[in-house]
N, C-alpha and C positions, 0 to 999 in steps of 0.2 A: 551546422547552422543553428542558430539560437533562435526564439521569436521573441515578438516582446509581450511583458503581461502588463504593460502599464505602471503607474507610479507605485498603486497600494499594493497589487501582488507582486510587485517584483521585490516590494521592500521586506515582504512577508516570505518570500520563499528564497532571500537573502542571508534570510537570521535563521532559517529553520534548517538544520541540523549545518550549522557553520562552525561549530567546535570539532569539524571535522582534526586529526591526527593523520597525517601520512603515514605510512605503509611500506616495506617494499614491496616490490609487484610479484604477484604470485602468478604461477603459471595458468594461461588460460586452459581448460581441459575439453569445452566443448563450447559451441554456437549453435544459437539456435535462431532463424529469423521470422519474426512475430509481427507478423500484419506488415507487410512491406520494411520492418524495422528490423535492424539487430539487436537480437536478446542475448546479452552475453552474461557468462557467470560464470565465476568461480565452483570449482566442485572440490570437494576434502573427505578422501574415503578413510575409515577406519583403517589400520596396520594390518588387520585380519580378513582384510573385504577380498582381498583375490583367493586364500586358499580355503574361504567358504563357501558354502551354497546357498546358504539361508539370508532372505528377507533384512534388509537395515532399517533403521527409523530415521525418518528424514526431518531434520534443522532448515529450515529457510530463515536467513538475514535479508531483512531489505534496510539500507544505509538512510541517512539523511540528504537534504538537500545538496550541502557540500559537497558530497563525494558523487553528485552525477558525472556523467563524460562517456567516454569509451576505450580507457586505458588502464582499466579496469586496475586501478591504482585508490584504492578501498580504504578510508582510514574509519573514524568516528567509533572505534571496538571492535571490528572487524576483528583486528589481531587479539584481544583479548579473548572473542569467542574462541577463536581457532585455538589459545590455548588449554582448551577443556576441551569442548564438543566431541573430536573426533574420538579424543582419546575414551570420550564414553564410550564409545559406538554409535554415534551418530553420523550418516552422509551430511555433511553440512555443504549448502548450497548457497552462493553469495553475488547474487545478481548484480550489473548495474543498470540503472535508469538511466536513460539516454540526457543529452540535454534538451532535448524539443516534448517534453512529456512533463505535463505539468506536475502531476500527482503518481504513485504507484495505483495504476489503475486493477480492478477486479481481474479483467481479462489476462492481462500484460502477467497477473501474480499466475492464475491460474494454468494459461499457456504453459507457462514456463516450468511450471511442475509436473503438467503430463508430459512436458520434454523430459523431462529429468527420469521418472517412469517409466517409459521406453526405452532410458538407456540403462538405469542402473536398476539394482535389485533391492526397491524398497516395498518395505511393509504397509499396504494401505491405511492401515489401522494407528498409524503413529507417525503421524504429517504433524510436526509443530512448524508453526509460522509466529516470527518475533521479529520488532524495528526500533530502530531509534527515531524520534523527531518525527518527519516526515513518512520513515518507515514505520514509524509507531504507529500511527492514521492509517497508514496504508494496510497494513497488519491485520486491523479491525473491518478495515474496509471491502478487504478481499473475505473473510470468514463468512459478513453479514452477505456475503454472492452464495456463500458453498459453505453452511457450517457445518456438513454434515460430513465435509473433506477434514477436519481438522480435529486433532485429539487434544490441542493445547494452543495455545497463545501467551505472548509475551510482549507486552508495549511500554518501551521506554521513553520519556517527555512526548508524549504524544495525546491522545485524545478522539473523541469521533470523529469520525474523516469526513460525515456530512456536514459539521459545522466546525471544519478547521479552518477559516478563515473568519469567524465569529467573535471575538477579539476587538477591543476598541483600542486600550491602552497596555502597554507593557506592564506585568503585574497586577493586572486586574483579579479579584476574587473565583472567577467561576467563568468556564461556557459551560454553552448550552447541547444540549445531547438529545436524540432522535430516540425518544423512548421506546417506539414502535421496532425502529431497526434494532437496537441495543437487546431485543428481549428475542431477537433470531438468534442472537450468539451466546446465548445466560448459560445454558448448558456446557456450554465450550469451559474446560478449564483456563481462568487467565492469570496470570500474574501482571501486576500494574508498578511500575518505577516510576519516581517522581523527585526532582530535586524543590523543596521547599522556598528556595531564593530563585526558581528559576524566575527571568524575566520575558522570555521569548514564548512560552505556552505556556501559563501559569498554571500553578499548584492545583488549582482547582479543577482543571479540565480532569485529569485523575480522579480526582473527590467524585466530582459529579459521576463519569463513567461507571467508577464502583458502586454507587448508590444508585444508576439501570438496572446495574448488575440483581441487587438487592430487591429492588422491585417487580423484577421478573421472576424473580425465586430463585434465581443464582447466587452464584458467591464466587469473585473476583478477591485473588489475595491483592494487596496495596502494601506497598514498600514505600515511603518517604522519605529522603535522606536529609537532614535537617541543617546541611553545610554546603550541598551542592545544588549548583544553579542548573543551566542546560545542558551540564556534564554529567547526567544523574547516571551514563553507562558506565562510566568510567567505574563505577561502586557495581552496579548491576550485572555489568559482565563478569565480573570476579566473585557471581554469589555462588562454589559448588553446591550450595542446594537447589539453583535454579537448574542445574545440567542432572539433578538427582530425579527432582522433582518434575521436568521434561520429561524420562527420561519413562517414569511411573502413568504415565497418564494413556488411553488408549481408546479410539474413539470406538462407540458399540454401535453407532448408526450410518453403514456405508449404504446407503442405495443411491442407487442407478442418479445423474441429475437430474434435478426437477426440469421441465420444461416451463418458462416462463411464460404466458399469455399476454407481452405486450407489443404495443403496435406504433408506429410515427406514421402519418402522414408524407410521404413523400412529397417531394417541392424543394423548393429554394427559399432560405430563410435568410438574413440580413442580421448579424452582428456584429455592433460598431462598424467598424469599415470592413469588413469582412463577408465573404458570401456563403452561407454553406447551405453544400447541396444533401439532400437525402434520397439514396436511391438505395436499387436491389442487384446485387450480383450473388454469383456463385450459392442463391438459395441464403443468401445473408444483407441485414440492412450496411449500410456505408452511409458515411458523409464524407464530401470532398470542401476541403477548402481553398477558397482563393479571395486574395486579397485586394480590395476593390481602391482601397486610398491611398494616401500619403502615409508618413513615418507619424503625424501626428495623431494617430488613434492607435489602440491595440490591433494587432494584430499576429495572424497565424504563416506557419513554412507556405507559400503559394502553392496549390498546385499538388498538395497532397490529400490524398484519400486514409481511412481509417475505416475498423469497423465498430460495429456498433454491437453492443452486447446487453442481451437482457439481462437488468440488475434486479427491479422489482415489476409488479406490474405497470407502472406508469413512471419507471425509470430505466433509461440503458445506461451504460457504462463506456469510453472508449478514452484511449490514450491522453487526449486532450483536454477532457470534462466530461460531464454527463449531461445529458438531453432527460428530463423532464414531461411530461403529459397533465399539463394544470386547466383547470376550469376556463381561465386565459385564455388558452393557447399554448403551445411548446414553447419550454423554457430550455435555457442552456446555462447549465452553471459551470465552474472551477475555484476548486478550492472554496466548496461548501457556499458561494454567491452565487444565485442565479439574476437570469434577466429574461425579461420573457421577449422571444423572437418578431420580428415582422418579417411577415410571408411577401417572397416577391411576386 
């Protein structure tokens, strides 16, 4: 079942990673179920994974918009990856996004790699995470939760996931990027892909990210490709030095995860026609949603619960969007728009 996100994000999470390419379907190899949800993905082991012992380096793909669902029929480079990755020696891992999940959230990424941990035999120290479009956002988005999980990143047409929805006009020069979050991941090695004529996340969201990069004292390599619009994978998945240069990188700072210090109010808050509640189970915060109007507002699946996840101190994380702690009052945003809540 689908929900609706209204006129301006439905129009925005139409175009974004819609250059989707069909696939044939590759075999499922595991499931995993992530907060009442199925987390399904694709897994691709090296030729030499069964008669060794030793540690792999793990690839995580998160796809674009296009290729959400649950038949896990993956296009957008998918196949282009899978024709290097493995053969490095990389476990390549290739999830899908459900359809009722608006963005690749923090949790949803992170979940799904201690699933993969438990099952196979990866090297903690050499976790890259890369996307196209929407997975490109998501990419950044999950790092800036746990940079301290990740030896490399790789964002193709994509941008900061706190202001992916930032955008006025198709081809606009620039967004805007969260300095403060952008200089949690400066450290992280990243490579940046960018189609030049893109019209659906423009050229600039790239520009801007790598010049965080710079300002934090980092250094983000930027790739441009000066012919391609929001096909910029198509050139990017076929760079062997990006499966080289993955392949070199290795993260020196595992510790334990941080514990974040933030807090919501429980209660019942009020968006658009929509009711969400915030409570405590299982020693963890939730919101449950239910839908209070007609077809003529936005709204969310009735009737379902989620959890909530500390992203920063006065932000959580959770499949839907992210809840906020503003001067206001709690705010709820998606796809980088927030709106601040009225308490029932």
């Amino acid at each position: 079942m689908k929900y609706r996100l209204g006129l301006y994000s439905a129009v925005l999470l139409s175009v974004l990673g819609c250059a989707s390419q069909p696939v044939s379907k590759i075999e499922q190899l595991a499931e995993k179920v992530v907060d009442s949800n199925a987390s399904r993905y694709q897994i691709h082991l090296p030729s030499d994974y069964e008669a060794s012992q030793a540690p792999y380096p793990l690839l995580v793909f998160l796809h674009g918009n296009g290729d959400k669902g649950s038949d896990m029929q993956i296009g957008s480079g998918a196949n282009l990856l899978l024709q290097q990755a493995p053969q490095k020696g990389f476990v390549v891992a290739i999830p899908q996004l459900p359809f009722d999940h608006a963005q690749w959230s923090p949790e949803v990424v992170h979940t799904l790699i201690d699933d993969i941990e438990t099952r196979y035999r990866i090297d903690p120290g050499k976790i890259s995470l890369g996307g196209y479009s929407l997975g490109g956002f998501g990419s950044l988005g999950a790092a800036m939760a746990q940079p301290e999980r990740f030896a490399a990143l790789f964002s193709i047409a994509g941008g900061d996931p706190l202001h992916l929805s930032s955008w006025t006009l198709p081809g606009q020069e620039s967004m805007p990027v969260d300095q403060a979050m952008m200089c949690r991941i400066a450290d992280i090695p990243t490579w940046i892909f960018h189609g030049s004529r893109d019209l659906i996340v423009p050229v600039g969201a790239a520009v801007e990210v790598n010049m965080a990069y710079q300002s934090c004292g980092g250094e983000a390599k930027l790739t441009i490709y000066s012919e391609r619009e929001h096909d910029a994978w198509m050139d990017a998945l076929q760079e062997p030095a990006l499966y080289d240069w993955l392949w070199q990188q290795r993260s020196h700072s595992l510790p334990d995860k941080a514990e974040i210090n933030a807090k919501i109010d429980e209660g019942s808050y009020r968006y658009a026609d929509s009711q969400l509640t915030i409570f405590s189970k299982d020693e963890r915060l939730w919101v449950r949603v239910d839908h209070l109007g007609d077809d003529s507002g936005e709204y969310f699946i009735n009737g379902r619960e989620f959890v909530l996840a500390p992203f920063t101190e006065k932000r959580f994380s959770s499949q839907i969007g992210f809840f906020e702690v503003k001067e206001q009052g709690l705010a709820f945003g998606r796809l980088g728009v927030f709106h601040l809540l009225s308490e029932e």
